[in-house]
Each structure stands twice: as C-alpha cells, then as structure tokens.
C-alpha positions in Angstrom: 24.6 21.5 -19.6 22.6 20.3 -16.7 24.7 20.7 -13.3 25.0 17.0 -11.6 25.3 16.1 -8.1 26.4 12.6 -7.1 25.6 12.4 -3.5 25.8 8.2 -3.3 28.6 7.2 -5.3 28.9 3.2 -4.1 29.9 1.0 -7.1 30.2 -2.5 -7.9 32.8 -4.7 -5.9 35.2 -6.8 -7.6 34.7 -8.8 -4.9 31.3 -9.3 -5.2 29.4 -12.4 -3.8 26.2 -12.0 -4.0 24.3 -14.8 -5.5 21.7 -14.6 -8.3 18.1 -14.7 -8.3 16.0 -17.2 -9.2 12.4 -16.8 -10.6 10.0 -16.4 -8.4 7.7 -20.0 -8.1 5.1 -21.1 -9.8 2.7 -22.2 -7.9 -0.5 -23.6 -8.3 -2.9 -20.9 -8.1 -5.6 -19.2 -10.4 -3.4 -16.1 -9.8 -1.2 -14.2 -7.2 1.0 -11.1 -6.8 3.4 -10.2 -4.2 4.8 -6.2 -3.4 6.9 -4.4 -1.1 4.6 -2.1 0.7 6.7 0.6 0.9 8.7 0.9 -2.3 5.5 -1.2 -4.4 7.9 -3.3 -6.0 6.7 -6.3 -7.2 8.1 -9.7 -6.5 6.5 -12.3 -7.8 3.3 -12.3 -9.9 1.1 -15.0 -12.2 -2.0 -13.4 -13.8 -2.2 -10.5 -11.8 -4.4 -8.6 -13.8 -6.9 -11.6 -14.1 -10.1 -10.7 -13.1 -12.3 -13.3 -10.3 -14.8 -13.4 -7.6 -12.9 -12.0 -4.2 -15.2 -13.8 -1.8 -14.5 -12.1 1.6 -11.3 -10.1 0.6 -14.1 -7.5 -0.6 -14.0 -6.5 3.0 -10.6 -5.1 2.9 -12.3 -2.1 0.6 -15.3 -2.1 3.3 -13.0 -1.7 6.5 -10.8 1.0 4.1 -14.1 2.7 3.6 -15.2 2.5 7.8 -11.2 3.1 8.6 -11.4 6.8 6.4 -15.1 7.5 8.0 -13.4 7.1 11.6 -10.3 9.0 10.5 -12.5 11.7 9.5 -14.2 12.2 12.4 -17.6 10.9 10.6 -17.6 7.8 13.0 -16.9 6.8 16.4 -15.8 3.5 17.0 -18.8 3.5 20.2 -20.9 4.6 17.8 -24.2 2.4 17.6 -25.9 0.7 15.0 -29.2 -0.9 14.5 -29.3 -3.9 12.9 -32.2 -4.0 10.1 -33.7 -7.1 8.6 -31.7 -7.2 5.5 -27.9 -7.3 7.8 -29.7 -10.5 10.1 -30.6 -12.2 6.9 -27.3 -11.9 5.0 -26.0 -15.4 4.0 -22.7 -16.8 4.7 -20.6 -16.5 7.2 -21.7 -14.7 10.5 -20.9 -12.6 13.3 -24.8 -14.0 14.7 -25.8 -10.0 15.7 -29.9 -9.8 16.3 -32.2 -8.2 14.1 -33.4 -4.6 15.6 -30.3 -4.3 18.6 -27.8 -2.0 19.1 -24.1 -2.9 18.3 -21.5 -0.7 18.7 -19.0 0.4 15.4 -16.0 -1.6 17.2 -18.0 -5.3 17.8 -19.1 -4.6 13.9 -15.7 -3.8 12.8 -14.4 -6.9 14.9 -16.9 -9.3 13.8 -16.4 -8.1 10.2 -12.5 -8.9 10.0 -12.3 -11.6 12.5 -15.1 -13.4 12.2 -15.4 -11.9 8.4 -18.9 -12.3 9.3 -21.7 -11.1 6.2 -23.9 -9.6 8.5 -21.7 -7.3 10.5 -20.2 -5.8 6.8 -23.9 -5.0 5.5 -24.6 -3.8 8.8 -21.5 -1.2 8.8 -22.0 -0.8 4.6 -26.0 0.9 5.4 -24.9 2.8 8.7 -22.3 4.4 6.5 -24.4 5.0 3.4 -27.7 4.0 3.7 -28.4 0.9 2.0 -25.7 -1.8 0.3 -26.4 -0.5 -2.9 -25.3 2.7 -2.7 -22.5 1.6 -0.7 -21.0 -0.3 -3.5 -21.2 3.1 -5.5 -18.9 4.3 -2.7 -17.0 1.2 -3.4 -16.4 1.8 -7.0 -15.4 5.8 -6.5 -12.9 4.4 -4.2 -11.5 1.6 -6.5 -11.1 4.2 -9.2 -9.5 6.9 -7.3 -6.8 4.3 -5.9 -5.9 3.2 -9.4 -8.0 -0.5 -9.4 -9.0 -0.6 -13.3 -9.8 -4.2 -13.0 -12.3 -3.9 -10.3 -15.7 -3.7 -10.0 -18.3 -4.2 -6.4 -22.2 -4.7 -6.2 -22.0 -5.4 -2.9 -20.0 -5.0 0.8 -19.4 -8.4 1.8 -18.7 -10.4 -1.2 -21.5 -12.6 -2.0 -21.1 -14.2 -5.6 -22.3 -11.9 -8.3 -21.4 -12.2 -12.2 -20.4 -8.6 -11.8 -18.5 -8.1 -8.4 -15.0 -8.8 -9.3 -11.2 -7.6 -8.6 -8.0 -8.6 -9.3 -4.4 -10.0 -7.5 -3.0 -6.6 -8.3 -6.0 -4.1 -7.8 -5.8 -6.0 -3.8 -2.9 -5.4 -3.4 -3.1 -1.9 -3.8 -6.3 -1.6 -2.0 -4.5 -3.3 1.0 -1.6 -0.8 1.3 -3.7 1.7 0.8 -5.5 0.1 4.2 -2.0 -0.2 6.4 -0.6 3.1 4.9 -3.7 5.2 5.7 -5.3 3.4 8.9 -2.3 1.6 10.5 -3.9 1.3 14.2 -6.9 0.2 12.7 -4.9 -2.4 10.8 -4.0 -4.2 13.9 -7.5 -5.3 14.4 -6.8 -8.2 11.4 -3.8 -10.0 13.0 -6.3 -10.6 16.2 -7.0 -14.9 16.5 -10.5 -14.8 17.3 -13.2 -12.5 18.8 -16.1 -13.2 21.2 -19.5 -11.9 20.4 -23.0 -12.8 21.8 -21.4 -15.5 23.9 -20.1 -17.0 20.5 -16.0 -17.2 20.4 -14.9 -17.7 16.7 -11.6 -17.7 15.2 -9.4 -15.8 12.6 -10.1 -17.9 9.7 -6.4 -16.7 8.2 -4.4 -19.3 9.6 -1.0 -17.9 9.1 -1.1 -15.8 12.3 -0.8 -19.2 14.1 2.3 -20.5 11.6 4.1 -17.3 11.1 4.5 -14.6 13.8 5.8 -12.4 11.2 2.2 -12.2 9.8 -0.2 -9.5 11.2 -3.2 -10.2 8.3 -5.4 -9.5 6.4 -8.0 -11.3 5.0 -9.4 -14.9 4.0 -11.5 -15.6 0.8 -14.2 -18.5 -0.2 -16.8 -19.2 -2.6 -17.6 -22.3 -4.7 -16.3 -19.5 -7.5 -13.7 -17.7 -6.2 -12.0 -21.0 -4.7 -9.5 -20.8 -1.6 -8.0 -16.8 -1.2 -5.9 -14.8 0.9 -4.5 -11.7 1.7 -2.0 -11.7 3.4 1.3 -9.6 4.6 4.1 -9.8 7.5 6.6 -7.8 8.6 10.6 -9.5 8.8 13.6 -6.8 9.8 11.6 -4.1 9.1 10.5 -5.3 5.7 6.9 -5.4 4.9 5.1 -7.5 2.2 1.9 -7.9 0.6 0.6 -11.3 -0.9 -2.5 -12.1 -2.7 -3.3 -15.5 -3.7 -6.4 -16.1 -5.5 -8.2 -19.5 -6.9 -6.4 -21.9 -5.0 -8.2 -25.5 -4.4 -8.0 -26.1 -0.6 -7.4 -23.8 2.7 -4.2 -25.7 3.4 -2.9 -24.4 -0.3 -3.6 -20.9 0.3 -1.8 -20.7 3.5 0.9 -22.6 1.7 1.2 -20.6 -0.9 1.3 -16.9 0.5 3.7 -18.5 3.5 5.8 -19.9 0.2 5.4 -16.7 -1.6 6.2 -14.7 1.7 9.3 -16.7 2.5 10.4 -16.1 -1.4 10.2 -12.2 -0.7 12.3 -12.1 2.2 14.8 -15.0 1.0 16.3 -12.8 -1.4 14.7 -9.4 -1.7 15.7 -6.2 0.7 14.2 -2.9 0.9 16.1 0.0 1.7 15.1 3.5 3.2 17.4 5.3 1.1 16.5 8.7 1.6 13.7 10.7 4.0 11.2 13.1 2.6 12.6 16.7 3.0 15.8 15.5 3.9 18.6 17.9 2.1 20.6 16.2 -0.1 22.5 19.1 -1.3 22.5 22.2 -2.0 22.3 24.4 -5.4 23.2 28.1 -6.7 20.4 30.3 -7.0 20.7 33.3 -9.3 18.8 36.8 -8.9 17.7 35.5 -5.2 17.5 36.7 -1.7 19.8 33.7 -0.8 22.5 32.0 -2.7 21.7 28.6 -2.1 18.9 26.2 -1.8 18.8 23.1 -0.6 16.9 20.2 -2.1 15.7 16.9 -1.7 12.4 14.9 -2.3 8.8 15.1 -1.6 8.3 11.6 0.1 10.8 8.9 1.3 12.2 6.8 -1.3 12.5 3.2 -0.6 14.0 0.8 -2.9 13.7 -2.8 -2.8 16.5 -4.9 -4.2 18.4 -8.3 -4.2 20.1 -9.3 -0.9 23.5 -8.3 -0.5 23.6 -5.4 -3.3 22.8 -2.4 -1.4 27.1 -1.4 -2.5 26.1 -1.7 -6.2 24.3 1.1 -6.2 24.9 4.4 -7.7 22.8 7.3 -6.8 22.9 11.2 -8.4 21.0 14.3 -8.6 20.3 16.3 -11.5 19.9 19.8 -11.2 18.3 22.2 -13.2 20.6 24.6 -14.5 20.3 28.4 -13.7 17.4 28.2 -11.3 15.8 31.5 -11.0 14.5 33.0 -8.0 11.5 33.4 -7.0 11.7 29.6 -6.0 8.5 28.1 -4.2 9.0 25.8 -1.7 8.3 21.7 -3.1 8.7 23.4 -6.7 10.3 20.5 -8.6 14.2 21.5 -9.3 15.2 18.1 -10.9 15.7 14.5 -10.4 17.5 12.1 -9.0 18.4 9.1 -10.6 19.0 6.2 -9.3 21.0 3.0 -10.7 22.0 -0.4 -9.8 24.8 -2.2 -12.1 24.8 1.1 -14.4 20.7 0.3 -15.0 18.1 3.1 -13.8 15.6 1.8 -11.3 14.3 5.2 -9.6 13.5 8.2 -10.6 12.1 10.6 -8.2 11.5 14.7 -9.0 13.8 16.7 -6.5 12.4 19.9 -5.0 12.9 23.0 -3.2 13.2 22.5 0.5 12.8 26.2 1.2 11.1 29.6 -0.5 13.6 31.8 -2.5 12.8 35.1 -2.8 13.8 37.8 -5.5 16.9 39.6 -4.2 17.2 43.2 -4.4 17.7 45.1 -7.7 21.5 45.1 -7.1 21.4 41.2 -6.6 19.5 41.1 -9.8 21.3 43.2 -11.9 25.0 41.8 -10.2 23.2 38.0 -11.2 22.5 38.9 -14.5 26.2 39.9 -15.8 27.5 36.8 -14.5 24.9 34.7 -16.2 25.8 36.4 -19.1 29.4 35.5 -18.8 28.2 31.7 -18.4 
C-alpha cells in the first residue's frame, strides 16, 4: 500500500458562500482564448484551435526569436543593422527606416512592437538569419518545439499568405512563452508610442490607455485576418493572456479582450500553492546513508480557481513505498494530488530534494530484516 501524506487538509465549509460561475461570454469574434499565464488554465475559449491569418501578432514569434538571440549573447541590443532593399520596400505598416543606413537592434525592436512597423521586422528577421525565408524556417522550428500544431509562418511580419497561419491557442502559448522567457524585454510592448526619424507614432493596442492593468502585447489587421489582439494585464498579482481573433472593427477588439479580461479576474483566482524545491515532507528511506528525505516538486505549482474557494481545497502527497537508496536528487518519488470539492485538478510528480546514498553494509543488512518484517 502506497504511504500518503496529506500536507493541506482544508475542506469544504458548511458555511460556504461562494457564488457560482457563469459561462464565460460569447462574444462576437471569429475566435478567442483566454489563460492564466502561470498555471495555463484556460478561461474562456470559442474556436480556439481555428486556424486564420495573424496579421501583425506574427511579430510576437519574431521578437521571441530576437528576445532568445539577445539572451544568448548572439545579439546586442546596440548592435547595428543595415537596411537592404527588400526591409525599405516592405508593405504595410512602417517604422519609415532608409534603405542602406545603420539602425541599431533596440530602434528595430522598438519600431517593430510599437510602431509594429513591416520594415523594421524583415529588417531584424535577415540580420538574424539571412534572408526572410529562412527565417520563417526558424519560425516553424520554434512553433513546433513550443507545442503550436496549428501553426504555420512564410514570413516575419505577417503579410497575407494562403499559407501563413496560427491559431487563438497556438498565441497564447507563444506569448507566455515571450513573458516567461524574456520578461525585461517584454516591457518594451506596454510602451504608448516611439519616436523614430523625427516620426512619433503610437501603440496601436489601445488598451494601455483604458486599462492600466494592461502591459501588451500586440495588434493584428488585414482585410483577412479582420481586427486582432493580444493582449494580457496583470490585477493582484494575477496575470492573463487574451487572444481575440476576427473581430470586425478596432473598437470590438479592444472591447472584447477588455470584456474577456474583466471576465478572468471577475471570478477566477490563481493561487501559488507551493514553490519549486520547497520540502513538503519528509519520507523513510531504507538501505541509505540517511533516514529521511525530503520531497517536494520540480517547479511551482500554481492553480487557478473560482473566487472565494481557495478553503475547498484538499491537497496530499503520495509516496512511493519502500524507496531504496541510492536516491538521486529530482528523481521522481510520487505525486501529489490535488482536489477541489473531492474532484482532481493537479497532478504534479514529487521528487527528491536531496541525493541518498547507500549506507553502509550494516545499514543495509539492518534495512533489509525490517523490510522483511513489513
């Protein structure tokens, strides 16, 4: 029989008030999808697997893809770059940089998610790999190794193309893959508008005017793709993600998210239930250097649940029974379970905090009779 732990043993009140949910709205939009960023739990969805044009919100994968190449130490952000030909000519919306001069990583960055200007992105898309096309390869091997199985890009900026398509859900997780792994760099979408060449333009997401919970990330439009947005916010610690795709005016995409957003936070609240490599308890070791090991779990686990049920939870651990030593540390020991109103809604593989070495010959040997009188 498996030994259990229950660490988090908070059950239902009797006197209980919390109120019920209601579904999330539906509202009038080609598709949408909202998440928690940090537990990924989804709020509210319609069509989220749908797959349409993404317009500009392509750009979110281009600035992941510049973020990881800064990160890495494989550019500076006063780098320079020469604009060619082919960046001057791009169509669209512009950032108005001049064929053959030198404009550093940041103004390109800058123009790009500000000013979401076309030329800037193809601009940063061939410093980084040579040309657009092969960019968009780079694109693609990035889409797949995040999990986006509805996506496919031909090129950086999002220029219609009966081939260069996403989804609500494959942007959402490309854009908390962008605030998880660059959050510095993040910032540089919730800025209201950017002067270059003596040109000032503004943030076309208008949100960061309406809401000052709302630090991005990115607008959308073509004739195909309709009105779009990314956005997210923060409230009490509390950040969401909202995609809206297909919608039929700028005022309805800003509507929408802000409706969607407002929704989230209405009646959902995410928890930090337990840190990464915090000990949760401790279990017996048999055959070891050391009795005991302590255990706990890889990354922090965040849930996000109604308002006002955090005491209806019930949390436990389930140990493995008659761990053996040697025991690596992060080895996987069992799982913790956790439940709201007696349903599972978390599972998450508990480890070993700490190395366990064999013990002695007398430990062994002393271990072994009393496992056999188990």
């Amino acid at each position: 029989m498996k030994q259990i732990f229950f660490i988090l043993c908070i059950f239902i009140s009797t006197q209980a008030t919390a109120l019920p949910i209601p579904s999330a709205p539906d509202l009038k939009a080609r598709s949408y999808h909202v998440i928690d960023f940090h537990s990924g739990t989804v709020l509210a969805s319609k069509s989220p697997d749908l797959k349409l044009a993404p317009a500009s919100m392509t750009k979110i994968m281009t600035a992941l893809i510049v973020f990881r190449e800064i990160r890495h130490g494989n550019l500076n952000v006063n780098d320079q770059v020469r604009i060619s030909e082919k960046a001057w000519r791009t169509p669209g919306s512009r950032m108005f940089i001049e064929v053959n001069k030198f404009v550093s990583i940041d103004d390109l960055i800058h123009g790009m998610l500000v000013q979401s200007g076309n030329d800037a992105t193809v601009a940063l898309a061939e410093h980084i790999a040579g040309d657009e096309t092969t960019f968009a390869q780079l694109m693609n091997q990035v889409a797949k190794e995040l999990g986006m199985i509805n996506s496919h890009f031909i090129n950086s900026s999002g220029l219609p193309d009966d081939d260069h398509y996403t989804t609500a859900k494959d942007l959402a997780i490309l854009t908390r893959a962008l605030i998880s792994e660059s959050p510095e760099l993040y910032k540089i979408n919730a800025i209201k508008k950017f002067t270059f060449n003596g040109i000032t333009q503004q943030n076309r997401n208008k949100l960061l005017w309406r809401d000052s919970s709302v630090d991005g990330v990115k607008t959308g439009h073509t004739e195909d793709a309709g009105y779009c947005l990314v956005s997210s916010a923060v409230r009490d610690n509390m950040r969401l993600i909202s995609v809206v795709m297909g919608t039929d005016s700028v005022h309805a995409r800003n509507d929408i998210n802000q409706a969607l957003l407002n929704y989230g936070y209405r009646f959902y609240k995410t928890h930090l239930l337990y840190k990464a490599q915090q000990s949760l308890n401790t279990a017996r070791v048999w055959k070891g250097a050391q009795k005991t090991l302590s255990v706990g779990l890889a990354k922090d686990l965040h849930l996000t649940i109604p308002r006002n049920q955090y005491k209806a939870l019930d949390a436990s651990l389930e140990i493995n029974p008659q761990l053996i030593a040697p025991i690596n540390k992060a080895q996987r020991v069992g799982t913790a379970v956790i439940k709201l109103k007696g349903e599972i809604i978390a599972k998450r593989p508990l480890i070993a905090l700490d190395n366990i070495d064999e013990g002695s010959l007398m430990d062994v040997l002393k271990d072994e009779v009393l496992l056999m009188l188990e």
